[in-house]
PLY file of the C-alpha trace (Angstrom):
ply
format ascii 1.0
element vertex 235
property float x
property float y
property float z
element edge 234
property int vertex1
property int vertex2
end_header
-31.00 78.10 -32.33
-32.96 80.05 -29.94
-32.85 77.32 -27.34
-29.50 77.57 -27.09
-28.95 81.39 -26.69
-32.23 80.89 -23.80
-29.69 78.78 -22.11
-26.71 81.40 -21.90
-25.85 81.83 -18.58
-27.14 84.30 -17.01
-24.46 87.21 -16.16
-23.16 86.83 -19.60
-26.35 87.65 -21.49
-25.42 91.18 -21.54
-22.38 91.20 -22.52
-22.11 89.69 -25.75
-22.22 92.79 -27.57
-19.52 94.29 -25.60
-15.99 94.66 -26.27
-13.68 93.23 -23.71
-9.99 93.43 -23.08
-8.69 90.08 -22.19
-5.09 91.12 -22.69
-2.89 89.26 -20.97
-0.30 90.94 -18.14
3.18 90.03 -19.73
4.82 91.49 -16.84
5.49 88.23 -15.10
8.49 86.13 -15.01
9.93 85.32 -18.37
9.86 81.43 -17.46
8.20 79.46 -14.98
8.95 75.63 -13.54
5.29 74.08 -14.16
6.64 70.52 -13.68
9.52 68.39 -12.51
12.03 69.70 -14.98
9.90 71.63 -17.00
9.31 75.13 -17.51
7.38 77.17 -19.53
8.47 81.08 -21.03
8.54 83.74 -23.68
11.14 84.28 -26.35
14.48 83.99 -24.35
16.92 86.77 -25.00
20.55 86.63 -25.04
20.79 88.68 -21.75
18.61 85.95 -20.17
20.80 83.26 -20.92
22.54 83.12 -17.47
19.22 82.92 -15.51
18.34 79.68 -17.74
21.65 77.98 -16.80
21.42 78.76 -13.29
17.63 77.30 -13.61
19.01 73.95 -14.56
17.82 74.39 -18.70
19.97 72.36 -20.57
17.12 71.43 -23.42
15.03 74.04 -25.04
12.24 73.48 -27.25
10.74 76.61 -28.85
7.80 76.78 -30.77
8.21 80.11 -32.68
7.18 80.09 -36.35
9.71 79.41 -39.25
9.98 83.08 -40.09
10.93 83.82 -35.79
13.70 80.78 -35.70
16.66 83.23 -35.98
15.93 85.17 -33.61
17.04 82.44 -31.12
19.04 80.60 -33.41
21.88 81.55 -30.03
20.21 79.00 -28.19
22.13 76.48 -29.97
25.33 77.06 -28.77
24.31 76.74 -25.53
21.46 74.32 -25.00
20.29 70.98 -27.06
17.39 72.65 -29.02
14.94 71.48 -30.87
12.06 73.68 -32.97
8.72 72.66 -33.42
7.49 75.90 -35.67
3.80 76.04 -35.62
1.42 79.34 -35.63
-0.93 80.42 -32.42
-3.79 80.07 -34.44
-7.19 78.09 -33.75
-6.49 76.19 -36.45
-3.13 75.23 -36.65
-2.31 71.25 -36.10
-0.20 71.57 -33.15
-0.71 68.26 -31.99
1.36 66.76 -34.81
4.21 68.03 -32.41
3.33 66.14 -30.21
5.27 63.07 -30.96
8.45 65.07 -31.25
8.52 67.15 -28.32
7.46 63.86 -26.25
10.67 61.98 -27.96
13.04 65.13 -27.44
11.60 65.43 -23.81
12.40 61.64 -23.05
16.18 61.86 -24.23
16.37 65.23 -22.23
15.03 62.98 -18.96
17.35 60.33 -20.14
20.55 62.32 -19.98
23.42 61.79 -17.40
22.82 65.29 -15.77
19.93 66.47 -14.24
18.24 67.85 -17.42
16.19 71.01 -17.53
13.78 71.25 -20.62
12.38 74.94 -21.52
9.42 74.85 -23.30
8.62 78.60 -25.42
7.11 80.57 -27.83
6.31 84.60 -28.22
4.85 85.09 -25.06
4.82 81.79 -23.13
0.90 81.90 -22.83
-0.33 79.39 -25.36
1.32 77.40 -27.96
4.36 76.77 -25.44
1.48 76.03 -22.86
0.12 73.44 -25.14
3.36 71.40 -25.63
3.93 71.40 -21.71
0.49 70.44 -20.98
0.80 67.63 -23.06
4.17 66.62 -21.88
2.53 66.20 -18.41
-0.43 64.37 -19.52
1.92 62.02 -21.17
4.14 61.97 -18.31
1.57 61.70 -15.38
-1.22 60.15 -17.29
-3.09 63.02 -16.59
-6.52 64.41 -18.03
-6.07 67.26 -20.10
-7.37 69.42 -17.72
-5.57 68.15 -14.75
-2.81 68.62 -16.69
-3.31 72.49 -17.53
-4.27 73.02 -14.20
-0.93 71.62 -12.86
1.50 74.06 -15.71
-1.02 77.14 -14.64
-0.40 76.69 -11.41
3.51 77.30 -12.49
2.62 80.09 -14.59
-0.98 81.52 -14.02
-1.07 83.14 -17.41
-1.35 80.14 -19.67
-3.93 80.27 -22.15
-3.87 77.09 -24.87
-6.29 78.86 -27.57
-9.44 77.31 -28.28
-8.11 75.35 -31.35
-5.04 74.00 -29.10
-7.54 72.67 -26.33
-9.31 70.73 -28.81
-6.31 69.00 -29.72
-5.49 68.20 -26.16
-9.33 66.52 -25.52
-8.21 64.25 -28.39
-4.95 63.70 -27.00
-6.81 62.47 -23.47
-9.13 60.07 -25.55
-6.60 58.51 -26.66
-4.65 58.32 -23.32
-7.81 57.74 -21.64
-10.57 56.31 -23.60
-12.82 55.92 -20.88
-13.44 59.39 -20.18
-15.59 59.68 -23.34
-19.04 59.80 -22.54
-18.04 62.09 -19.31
-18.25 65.92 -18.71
-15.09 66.95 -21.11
-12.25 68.01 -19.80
-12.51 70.79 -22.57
-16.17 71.88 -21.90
-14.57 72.37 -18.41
-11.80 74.62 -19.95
-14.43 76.60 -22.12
-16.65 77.02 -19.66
-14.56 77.95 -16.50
-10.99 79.29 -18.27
-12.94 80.47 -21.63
-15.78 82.21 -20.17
-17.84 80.15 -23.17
-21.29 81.82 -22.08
-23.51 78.93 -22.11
-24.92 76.01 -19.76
-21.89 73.67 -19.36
-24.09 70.59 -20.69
-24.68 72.63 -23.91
-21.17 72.93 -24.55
-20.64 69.27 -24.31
-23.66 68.12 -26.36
-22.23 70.49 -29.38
-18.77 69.12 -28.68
-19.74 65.66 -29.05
-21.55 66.30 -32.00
-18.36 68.29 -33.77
-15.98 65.92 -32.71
-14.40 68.35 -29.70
-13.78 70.80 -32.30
-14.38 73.67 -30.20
-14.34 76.61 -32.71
-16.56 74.61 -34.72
-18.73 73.79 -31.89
-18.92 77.60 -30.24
-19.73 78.75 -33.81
-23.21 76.75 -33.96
-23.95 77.20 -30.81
-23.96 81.17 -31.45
-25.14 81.05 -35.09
-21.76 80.99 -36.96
-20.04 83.92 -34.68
-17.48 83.31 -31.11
-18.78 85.71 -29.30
-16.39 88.30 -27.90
-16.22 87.71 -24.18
-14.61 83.90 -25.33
-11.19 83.97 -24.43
-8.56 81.90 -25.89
-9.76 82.58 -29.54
-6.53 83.51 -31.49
-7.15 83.30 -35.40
0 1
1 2
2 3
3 4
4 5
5 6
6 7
7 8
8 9
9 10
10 11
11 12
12 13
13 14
14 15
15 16
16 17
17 18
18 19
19 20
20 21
21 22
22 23
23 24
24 25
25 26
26 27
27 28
28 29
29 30
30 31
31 32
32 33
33 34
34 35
35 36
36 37
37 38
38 39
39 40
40 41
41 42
42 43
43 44
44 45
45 46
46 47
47 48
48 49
49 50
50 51
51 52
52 53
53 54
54 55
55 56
56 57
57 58
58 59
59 60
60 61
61 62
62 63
63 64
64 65
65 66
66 67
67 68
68 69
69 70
70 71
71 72
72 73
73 74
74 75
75 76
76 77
77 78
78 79
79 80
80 81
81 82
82 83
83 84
84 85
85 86
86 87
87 88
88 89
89 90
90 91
91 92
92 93
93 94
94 95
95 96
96 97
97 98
98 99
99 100
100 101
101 102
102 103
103 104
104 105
105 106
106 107
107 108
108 109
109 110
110 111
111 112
112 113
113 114
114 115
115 116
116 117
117 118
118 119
119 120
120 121
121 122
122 123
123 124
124 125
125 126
126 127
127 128
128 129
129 130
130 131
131 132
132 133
133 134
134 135
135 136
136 137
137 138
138 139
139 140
140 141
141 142
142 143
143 144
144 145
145 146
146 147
147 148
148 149
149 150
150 151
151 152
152 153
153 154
154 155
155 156
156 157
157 158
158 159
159 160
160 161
161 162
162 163
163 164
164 165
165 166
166 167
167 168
168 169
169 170
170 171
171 172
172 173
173 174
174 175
175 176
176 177
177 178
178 179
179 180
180 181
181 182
182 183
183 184
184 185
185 186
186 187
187 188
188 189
189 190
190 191
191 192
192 193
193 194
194 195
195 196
196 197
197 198
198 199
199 200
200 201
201 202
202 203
203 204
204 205
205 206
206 207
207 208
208 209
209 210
210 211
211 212
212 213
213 214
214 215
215 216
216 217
217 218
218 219
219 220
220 221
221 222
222 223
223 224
224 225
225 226
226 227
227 228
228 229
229 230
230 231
231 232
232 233
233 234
């Protein structure tokens, strides 16, 4: 183990005992257009319904958890909704959403009228994120990271956690199979969005043996703990 903490990078090998506030600045826009027809947000609210419908929405798919679904059960009656209810946790399987947002997301594009599809959750930081990021990999047969690059350019607060991103390098090996074997995507994210603070070529060796598992991956890299600087760690 101690060959891996010698290779922590250098201006994080102080901090690890620190406590850091990575809160994120809510203060933005409530949605954001991160692709053609897509857009990414927090919780709408009934006062906000007007600024959807004169953003083009017509198709909303929110992500809130089972227990949340009534508080936008309004939606309905004015957009073709769809919930996907899944918790922003490191471990929940988000990407078995996948094939549902991608189907509701096609009929949405297939519509007469120009449709607008608004993709949410709590905050619009990272389960929403997730969903949109894939939609554009599957869309532009994008890498993962291309992908997340292209909705945060939209809306420069999304954060897929940890847990999420893993699900999205499996989503690009299967898009993309011959990317395995290459610098990850998601030792990319860790590294540069994450703050993961280790040598880049560590954090792909552990990946590949933990199957891009991140959590589990960051967690035997630093001796069973995610350090505290690692953002995008949401349990």
């Amino acid at each position: 183990m101690s060959w891996i903490l010698d290779r922590l990078t250098a201006p994080f090998r102080d901090m690890i005992d620190r406590t850091f506030d990575f809160s994120i600045d809510l203060t933005d826009a409530p949605f954001n257009r991160v692709a053609d027809g897509v857009y990414v947000g927090a919780r709408p609210q009934p006062a906000g319904l007007q600024a959807l419908e004169e953003a083009g929405i017509t198709h909303v798919i929110s992500c809130l958890e089972e227990t949340e679904r009534g508080s936008v059960a309004f939606l309905r009656e004015r957009f073709e909704t769809v919930f996907i209810p899944v918790r922003d946790s490191i471990d929940s399987d988000i990407a078995a959403s996948f094939p549902e947002a991608f189907a509701f997301a096609s009929r949405a594009q297939a519509s007469p009228s120009k449709a607008g599809l608004l993709v949410h959750c709590a905050v619009g930081v990272s389960r929403s994120a997730t969903v949109a990021t894939a939609l554009v990999m599957q869309r532009q047969a994008l890498t993962f990271l291309d992908a997340y690059r292209s909705v945060r350019a939209g809306r420069p607060k999304v954060l897929p956690n940890i847990g999420f991103a893993s699900q999205l390098q499996r989503l690009e090996h299967s898009m993309h199979a011959e990317t395995r074997g290459e610098l990850s995507s998601l030792a990319r994210y860790l590294r540069e969005v994450c703050n993961v603070p280790v040598e880049i070529e560590v954090l792909q060796e552990m990946l590949e043996r933990h199957d891009y598992d991140a959590p589990r991956a960051i967690r035997a890299i630093f001796g069973g703990d995610i350090p505290r600087v690692v953002q995008g760690v949401r349990l």
